[in-house]
PyMOL CGO cylinders between C-alpha atoms (Angstrom):
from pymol import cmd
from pymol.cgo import CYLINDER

trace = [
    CYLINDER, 7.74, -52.05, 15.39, 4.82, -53.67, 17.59, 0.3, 1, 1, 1, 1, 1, 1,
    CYLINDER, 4.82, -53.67, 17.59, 1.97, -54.50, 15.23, 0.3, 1, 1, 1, 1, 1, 1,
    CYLINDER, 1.97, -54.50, 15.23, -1.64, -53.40, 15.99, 0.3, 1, 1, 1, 1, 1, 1,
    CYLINDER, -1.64, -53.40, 15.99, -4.95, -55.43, 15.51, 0.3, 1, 1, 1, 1, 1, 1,
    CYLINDER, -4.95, -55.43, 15.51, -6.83, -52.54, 13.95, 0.3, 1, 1, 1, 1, 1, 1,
    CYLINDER, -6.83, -52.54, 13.95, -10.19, -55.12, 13.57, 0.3, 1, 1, 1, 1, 1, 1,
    CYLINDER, -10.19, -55.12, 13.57, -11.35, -53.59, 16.99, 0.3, 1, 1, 1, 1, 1, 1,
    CYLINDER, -11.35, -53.59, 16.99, -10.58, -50.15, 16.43, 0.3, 1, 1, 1, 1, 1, 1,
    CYLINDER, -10.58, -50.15, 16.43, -13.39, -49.70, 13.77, 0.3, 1, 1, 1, 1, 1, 1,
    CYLINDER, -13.39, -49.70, 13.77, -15.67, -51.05, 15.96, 0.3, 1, 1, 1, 1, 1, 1,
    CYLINDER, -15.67, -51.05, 15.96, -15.29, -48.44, 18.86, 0.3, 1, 1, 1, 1, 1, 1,
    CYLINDER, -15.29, -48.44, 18.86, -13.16, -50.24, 20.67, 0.3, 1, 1, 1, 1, 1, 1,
    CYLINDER, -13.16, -50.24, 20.67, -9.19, -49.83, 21.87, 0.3, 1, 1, 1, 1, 1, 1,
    CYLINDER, -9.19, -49.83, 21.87, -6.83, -52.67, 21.28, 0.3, 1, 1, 1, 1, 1, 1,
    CYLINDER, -6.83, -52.67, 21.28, -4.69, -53.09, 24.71, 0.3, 1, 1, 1, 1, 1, 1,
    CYLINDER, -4.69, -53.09, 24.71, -1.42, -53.29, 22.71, 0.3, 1, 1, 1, 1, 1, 1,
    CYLINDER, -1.42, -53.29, 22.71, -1.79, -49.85, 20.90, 0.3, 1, 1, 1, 1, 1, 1,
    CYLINDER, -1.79, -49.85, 20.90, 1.78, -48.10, 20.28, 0.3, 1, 1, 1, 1, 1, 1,
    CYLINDER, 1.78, -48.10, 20.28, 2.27, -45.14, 22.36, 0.3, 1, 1, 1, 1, 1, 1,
    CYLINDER, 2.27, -45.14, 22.36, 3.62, -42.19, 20.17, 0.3, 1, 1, 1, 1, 1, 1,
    CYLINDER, 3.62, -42.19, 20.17, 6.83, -40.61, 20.82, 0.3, 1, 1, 1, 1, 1, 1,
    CYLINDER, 6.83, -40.61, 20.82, 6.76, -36.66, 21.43, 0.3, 1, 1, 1, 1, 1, 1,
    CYLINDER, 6.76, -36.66, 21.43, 7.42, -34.66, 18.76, 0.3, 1, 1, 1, 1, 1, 1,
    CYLINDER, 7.42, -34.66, 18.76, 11.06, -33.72, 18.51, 0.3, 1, 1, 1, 1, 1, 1,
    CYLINDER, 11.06, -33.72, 18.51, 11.71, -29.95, 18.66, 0.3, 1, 1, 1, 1, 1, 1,
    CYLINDER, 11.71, -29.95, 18.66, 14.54, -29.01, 16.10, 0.3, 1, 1, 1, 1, 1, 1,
    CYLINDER, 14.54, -29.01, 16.10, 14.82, -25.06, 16.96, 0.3, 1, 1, 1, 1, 1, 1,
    CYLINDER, 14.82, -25.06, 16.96, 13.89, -22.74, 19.18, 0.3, 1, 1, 1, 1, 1, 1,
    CYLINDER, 13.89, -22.74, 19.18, 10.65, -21.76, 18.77, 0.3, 1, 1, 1, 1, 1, 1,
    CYLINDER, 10.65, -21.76, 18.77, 9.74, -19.01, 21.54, 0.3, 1, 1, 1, 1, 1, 1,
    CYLINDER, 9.74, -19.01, 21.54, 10.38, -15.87, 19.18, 0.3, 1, 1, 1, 1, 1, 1,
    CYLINDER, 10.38, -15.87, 19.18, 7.32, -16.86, 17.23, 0.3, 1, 1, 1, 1, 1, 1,
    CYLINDER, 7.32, -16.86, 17.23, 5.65, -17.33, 20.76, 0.3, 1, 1, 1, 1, 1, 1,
    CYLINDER, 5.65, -17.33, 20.76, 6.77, -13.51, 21.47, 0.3, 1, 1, 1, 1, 1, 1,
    CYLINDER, 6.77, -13.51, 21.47, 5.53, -12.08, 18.27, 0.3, 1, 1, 1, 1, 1, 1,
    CYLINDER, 5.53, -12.08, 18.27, 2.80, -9.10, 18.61, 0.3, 1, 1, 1, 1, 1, 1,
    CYLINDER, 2.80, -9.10, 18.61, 0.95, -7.96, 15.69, 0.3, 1, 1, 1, 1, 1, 1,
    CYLINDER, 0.95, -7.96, 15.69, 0.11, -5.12, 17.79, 0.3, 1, 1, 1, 1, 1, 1,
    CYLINDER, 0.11, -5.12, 17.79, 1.87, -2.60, 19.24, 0.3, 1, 1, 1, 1, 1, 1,
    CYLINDER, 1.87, -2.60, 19.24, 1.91, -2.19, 22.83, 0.3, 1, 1, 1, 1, 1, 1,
    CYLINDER, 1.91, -2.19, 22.83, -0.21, 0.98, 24.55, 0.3, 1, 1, 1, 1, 1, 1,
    CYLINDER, -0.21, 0.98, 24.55, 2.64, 3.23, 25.08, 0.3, 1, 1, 1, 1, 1, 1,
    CYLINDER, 2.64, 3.23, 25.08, 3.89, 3.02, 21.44, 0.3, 1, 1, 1, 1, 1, 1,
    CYLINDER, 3.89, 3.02, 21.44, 0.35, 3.61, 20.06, 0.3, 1, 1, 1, 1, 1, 1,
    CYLINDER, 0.35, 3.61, 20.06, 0.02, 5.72, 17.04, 0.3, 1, 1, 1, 1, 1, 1,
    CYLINDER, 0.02, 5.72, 17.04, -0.14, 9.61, 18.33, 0.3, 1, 1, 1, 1, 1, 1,
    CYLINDER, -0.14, 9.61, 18.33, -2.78, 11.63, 16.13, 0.3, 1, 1, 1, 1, 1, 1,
    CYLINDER, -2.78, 11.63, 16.13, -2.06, 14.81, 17.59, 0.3, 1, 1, 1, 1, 1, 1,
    CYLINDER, -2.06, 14.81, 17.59, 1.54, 14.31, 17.39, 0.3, 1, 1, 1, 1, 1, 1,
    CYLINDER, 1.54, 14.31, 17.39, 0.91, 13.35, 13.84, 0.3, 1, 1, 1, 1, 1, 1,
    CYLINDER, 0.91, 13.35, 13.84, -0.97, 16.44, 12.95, 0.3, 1, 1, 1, 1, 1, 1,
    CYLINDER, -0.97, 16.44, 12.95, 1.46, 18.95, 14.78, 0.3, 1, 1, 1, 1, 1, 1,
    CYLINDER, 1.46, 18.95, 14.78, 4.29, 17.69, 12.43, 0.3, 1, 1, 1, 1, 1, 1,
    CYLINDER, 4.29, 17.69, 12.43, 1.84, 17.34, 9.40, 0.3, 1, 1, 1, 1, 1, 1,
    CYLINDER, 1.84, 17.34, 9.40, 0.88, 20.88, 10.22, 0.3, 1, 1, 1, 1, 1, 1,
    CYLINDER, 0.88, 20.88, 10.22, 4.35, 21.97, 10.61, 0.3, 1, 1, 1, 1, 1, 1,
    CYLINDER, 4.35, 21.97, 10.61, 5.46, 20.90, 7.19, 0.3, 1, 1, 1, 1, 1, 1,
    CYLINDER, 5.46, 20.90, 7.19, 3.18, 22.34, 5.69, 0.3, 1, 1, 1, 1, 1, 1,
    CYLINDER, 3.18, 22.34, 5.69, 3.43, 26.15, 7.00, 0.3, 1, 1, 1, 1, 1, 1,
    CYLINDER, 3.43, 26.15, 7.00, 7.25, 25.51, 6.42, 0.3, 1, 1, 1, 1, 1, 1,
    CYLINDER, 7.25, 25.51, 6.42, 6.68, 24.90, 2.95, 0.3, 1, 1, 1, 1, 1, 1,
    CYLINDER, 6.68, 24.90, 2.95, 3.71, 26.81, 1.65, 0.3, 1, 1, 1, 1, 1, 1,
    CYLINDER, 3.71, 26.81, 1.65, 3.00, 29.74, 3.92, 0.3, 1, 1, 1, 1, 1, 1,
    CYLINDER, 3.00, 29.74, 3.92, 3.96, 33.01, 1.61, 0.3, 1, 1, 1, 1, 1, 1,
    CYLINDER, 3.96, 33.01, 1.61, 4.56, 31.30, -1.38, 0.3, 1, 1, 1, 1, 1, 1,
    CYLINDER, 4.56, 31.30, -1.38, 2.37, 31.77, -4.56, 0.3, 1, 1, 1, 1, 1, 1,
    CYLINDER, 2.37, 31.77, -4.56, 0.71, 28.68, -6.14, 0.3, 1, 1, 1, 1, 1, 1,
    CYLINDER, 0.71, 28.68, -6.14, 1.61, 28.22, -9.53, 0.3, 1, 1, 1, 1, 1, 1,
    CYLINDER, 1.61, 28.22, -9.53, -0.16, 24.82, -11.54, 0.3, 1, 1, 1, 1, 1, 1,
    CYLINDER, -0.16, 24.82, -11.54, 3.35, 24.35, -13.92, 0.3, 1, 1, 1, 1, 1, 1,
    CYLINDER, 3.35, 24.35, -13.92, 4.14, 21.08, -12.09, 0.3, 1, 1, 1, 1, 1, 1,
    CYLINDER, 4.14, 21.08, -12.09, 1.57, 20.20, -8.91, 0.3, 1, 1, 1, 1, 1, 1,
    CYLINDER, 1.57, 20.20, -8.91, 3.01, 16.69, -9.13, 0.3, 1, 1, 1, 1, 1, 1,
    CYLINDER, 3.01, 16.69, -9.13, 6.77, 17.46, -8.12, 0.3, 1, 1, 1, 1, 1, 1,
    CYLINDER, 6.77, 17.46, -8.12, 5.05, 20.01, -5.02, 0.3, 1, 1, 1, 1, 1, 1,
    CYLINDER, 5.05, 20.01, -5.02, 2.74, 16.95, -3.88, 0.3, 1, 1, 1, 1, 1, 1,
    CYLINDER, 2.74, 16.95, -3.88, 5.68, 14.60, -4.08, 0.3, 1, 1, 1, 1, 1, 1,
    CYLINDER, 5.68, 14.60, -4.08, 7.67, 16.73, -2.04, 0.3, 1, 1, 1, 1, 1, 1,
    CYLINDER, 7.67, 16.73, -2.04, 5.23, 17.00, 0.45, 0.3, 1, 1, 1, 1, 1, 1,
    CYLINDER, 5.23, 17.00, 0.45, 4.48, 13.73, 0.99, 0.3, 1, 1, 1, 1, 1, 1,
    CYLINDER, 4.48, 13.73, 0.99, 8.17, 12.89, 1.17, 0.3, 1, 1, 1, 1, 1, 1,
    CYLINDER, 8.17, 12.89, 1.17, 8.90, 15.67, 3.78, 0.3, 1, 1, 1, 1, 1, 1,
    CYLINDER, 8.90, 15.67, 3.78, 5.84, 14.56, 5.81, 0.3, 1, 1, 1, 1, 1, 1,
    CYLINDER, 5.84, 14.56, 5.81, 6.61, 10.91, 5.47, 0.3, 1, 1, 1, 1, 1, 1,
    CYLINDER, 6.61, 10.91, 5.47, 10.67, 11.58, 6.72, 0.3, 1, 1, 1, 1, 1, 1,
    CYLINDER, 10.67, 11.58, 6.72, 9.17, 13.96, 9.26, 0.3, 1, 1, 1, 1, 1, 1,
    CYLINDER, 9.17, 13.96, 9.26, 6.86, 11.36, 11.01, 0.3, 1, 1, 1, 1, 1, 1,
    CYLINDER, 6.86, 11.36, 11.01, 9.22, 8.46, 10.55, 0.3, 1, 1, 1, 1, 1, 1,
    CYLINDER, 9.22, 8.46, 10.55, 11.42, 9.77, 12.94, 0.3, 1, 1, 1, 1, 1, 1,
    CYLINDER, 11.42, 9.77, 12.94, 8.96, 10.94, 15.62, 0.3, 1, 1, 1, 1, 1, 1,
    CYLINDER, 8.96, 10.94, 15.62, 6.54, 7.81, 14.88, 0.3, 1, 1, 1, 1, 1, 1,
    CYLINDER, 6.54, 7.81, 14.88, 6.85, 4.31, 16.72, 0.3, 1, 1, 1, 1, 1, 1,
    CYLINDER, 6.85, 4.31, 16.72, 8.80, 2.58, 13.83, 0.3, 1, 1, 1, 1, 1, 1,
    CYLINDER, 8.80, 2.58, 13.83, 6.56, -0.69, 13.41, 0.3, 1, 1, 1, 1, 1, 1,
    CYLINDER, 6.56, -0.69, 13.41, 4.02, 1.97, 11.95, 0.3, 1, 1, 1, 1, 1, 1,
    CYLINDER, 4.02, 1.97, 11.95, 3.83, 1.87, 7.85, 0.3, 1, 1, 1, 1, 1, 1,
    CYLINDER, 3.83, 1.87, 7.85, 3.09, 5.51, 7.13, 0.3, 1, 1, 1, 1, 1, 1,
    CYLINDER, 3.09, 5.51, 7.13, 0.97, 6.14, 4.20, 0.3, 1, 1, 1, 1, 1, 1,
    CYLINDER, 0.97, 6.14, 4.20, 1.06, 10.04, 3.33, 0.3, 1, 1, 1, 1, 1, 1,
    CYLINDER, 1.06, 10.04, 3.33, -1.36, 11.30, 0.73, 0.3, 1, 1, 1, 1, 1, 1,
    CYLINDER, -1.36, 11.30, 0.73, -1.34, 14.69, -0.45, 0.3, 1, 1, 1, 1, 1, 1,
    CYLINDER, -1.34, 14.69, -0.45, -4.12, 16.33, -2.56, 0.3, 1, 1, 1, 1, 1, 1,
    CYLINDER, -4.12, 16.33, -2.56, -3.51, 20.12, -4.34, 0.3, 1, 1, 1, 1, 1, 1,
    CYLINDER, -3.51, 20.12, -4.34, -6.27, 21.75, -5.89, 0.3, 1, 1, 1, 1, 1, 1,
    CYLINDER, -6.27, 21.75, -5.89, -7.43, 25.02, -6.26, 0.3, 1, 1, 1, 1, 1, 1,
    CYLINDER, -7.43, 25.02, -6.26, -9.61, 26.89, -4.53, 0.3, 1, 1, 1, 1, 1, 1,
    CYLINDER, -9.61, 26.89, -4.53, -12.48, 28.51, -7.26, 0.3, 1, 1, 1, 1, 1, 1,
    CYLINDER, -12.48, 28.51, -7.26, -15.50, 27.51, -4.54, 0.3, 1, 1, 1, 1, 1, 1,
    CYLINDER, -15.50, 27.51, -4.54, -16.00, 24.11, -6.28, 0.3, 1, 1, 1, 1, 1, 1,
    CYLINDER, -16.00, 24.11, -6.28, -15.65, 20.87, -3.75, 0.3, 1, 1, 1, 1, 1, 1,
    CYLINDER, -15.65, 20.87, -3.75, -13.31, 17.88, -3.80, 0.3, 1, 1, 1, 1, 1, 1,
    CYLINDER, -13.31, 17.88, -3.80, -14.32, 14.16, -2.58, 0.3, 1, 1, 1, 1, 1, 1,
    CYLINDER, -14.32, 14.16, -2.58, -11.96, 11.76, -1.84, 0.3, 1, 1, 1, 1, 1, 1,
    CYLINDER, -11.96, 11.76, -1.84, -12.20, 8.01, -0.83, 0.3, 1, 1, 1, 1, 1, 1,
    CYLINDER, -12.20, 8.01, -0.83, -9.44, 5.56, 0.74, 0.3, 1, 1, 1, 1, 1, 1,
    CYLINDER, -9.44, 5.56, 0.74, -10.47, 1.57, 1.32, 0.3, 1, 1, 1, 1, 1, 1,
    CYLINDER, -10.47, 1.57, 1.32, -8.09, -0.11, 3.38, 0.3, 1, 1, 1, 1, 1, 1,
    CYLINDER, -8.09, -0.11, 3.38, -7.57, -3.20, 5.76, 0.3, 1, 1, 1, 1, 1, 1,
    CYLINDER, -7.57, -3.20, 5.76, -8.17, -1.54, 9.29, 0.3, 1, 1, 1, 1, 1, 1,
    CYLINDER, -8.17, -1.54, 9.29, -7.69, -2.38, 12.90, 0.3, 1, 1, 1, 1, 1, 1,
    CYLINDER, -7.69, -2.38, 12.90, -10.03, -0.03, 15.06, 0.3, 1, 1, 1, 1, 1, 1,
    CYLINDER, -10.03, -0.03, 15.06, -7.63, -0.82, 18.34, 0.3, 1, 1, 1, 1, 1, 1,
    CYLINDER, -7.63, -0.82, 18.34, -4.58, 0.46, 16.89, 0.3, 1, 1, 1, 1, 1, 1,
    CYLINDER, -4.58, 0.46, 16.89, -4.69, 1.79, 13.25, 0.3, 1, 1, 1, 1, 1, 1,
    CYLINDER, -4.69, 1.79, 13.25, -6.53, 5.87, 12.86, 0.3, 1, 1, 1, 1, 1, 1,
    CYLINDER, -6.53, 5.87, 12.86, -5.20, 8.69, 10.36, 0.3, 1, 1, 1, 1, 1, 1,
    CYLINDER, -5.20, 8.69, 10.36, -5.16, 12.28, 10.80, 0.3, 1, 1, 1, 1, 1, 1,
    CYLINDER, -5.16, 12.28, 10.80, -6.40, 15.03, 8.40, 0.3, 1, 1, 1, 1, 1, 1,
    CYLINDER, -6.40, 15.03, 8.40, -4.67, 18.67, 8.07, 0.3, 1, 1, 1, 1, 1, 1,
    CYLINDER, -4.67, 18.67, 8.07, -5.98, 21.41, 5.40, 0.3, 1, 1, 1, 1, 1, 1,
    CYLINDER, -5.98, 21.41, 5.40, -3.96, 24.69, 4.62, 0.3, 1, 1, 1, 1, 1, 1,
    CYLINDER, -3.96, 24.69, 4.62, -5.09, 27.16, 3.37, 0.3, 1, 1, 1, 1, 1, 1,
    CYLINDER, -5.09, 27.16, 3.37, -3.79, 30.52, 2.42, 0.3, 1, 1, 1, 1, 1, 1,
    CYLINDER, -3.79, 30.52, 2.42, -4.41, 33.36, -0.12, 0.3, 1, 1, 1, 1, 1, 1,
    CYLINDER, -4.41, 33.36, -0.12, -2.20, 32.20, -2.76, 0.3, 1, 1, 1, 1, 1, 1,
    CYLINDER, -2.20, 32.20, -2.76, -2.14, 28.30, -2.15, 0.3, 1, 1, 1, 1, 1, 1,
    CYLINDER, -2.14, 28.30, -2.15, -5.32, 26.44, -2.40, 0.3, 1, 1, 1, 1, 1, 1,
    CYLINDER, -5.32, 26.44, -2.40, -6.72, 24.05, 0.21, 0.3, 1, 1, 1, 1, 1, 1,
    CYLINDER, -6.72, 24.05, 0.21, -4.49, 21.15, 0.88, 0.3, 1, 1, 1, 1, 1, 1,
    CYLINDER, -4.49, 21.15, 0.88, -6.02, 18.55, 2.62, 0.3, 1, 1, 1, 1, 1, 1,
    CYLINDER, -6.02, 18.55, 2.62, -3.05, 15.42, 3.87, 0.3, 1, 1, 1, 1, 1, 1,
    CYLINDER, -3.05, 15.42, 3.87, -3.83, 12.33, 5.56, 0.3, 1, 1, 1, 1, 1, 1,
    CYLINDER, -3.83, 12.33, 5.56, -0.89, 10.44, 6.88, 0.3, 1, 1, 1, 1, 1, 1,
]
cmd.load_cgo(trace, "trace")
């Protein structure tokens, strides 16, 4: 190892006989981290109106002519949700991570206000909204 008179470095100047450094030594193959995207490309862009055709869907399937009864809202919600979520996951770009919420309450003339924070991209992330309503099912308002 060549030793280095470090007195003149301190004063702005360069020793002459400074070490030249070897290049780093590359141990794997780093180009897959190079590749990675955090977004997804324009053709594989979340579709809201694809969304809310299969939200809507789902939803008629399920509810339209049935009675609402309030014995157990928690296992109809969960069923939603879960046929929603299955529904869009195989229609959806798959580096999408659905979030289905489904809220059931009745319909007596009274309102309902609901609030979602969340990390957000504006270039790539949106939601969609749906509401059924029928005679004997109250308002159902999903956003996937």
């Amino acid at each position: 190892m060549m030793k280095v008179d470090w007195d003149g470095v301190f004063e702005g100047e360069r020793p002459e006989d400074m070490p030249e450094l070897p290049p780093p030594e590359v141990k794997e193959d780093l180009s897959p981290y190079k590749e990675f995207q955090i977004r997804p490309e324009p053709q594989n862009r979340f579709k809201s109106s694809l969304a809310k055709e299969i939200i809507s869907n789902v939803l008629h399937d399920n509810l339209n002519g049935k009675k609402y009864s309030d014995h157990n809202p928690g296992e109809l919600t969960k069923h939603l949700a879960n046929s929603i979520r299955i529904n869009l996951e195989g229609q959806i770009y798959g580096r999408y991570k659905l979030i289905v919420q489904v809220i059931l309450g009745e319909h007596k003339g009274a309102g309902i206000k609901s609030g979602v924070r969340c990390l957000w991209d504006p270039e790539c992330d949106t939601y969609v909204t749906e509401r059924f309503i029928n005679r004997d099912v109250p308002p159902l308002p999903v956003l996937a």
